[in-house]
C-alpha positions in Angstrom: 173.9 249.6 118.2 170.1 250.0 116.5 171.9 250.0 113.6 172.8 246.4 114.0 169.7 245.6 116.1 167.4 245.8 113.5 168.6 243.8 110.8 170.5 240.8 113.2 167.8 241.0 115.8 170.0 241.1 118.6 172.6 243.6 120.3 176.0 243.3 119.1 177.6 242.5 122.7 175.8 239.9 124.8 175.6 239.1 128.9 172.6 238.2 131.2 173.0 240.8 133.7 174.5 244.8 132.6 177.8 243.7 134.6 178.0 240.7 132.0 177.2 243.1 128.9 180.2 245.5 130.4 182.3 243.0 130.5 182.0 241.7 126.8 182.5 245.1 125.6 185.9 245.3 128.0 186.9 242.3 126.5 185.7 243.1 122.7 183.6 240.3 122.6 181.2 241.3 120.2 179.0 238.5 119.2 179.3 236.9 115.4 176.9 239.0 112.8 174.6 236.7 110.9 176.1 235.5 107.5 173.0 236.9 105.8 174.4 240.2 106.4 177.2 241.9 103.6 180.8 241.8 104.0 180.5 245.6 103.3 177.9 245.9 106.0 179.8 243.8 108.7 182.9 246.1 108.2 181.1 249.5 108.5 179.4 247.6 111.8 183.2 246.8 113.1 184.3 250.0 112.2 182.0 252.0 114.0 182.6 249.6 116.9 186.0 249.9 117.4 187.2 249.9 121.1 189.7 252.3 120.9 188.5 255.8 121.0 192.0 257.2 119.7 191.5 254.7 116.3 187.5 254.8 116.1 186.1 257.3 113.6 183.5 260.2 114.6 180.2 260.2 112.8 181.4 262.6 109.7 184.0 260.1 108.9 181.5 256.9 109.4 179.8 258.8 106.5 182.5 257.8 104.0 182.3 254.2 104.7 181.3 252.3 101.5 178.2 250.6 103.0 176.9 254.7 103.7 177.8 255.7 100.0 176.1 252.6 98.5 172.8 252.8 100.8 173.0 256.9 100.3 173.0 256.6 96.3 170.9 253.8 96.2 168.1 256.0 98.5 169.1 259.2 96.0 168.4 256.8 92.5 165.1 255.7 94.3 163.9 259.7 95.3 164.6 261.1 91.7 162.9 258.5 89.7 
């Protein structure tokens, strides 16, 4: 959830009270990510967000998502030069 937090300045699942927030994440209403954001970005996001345990990858297989390889060779290119 910081993950998200940071760059769309708000938690992905919205309610006024923690009853409210519960509920939204019962009913996988996850609020909309801001356009500004990549596709590749947004899919990692709803990836590591899915509902079902059984279907929702642990953190080992989160680090093959695309966005991760991008951002981690990206970070490597920037250290060795």
């Amino acid at each position: 959830m910081l993950l998200l937090l940071s760059p769309a300045g708000y938690k992905p699942f919205q309610g006024v009270s923690y009853e409210g927030i519960a509920a939204a994440v019962i009913q996988h209403a996850m609020a909309d990510l801001p356009p500004h954001l990549s596709p590749t970005f947004k899919s990692f996001v709803a990836t590591a967000l899915t509902y079902d345990p059984q279907q929702r990858p642990c953190a080992l297989q989160l680090l093959d998502h695309p966005w991760v390889q991008v951002c981690a060779a990206v970070q490597y290119a920037c250290c060795v030069c």
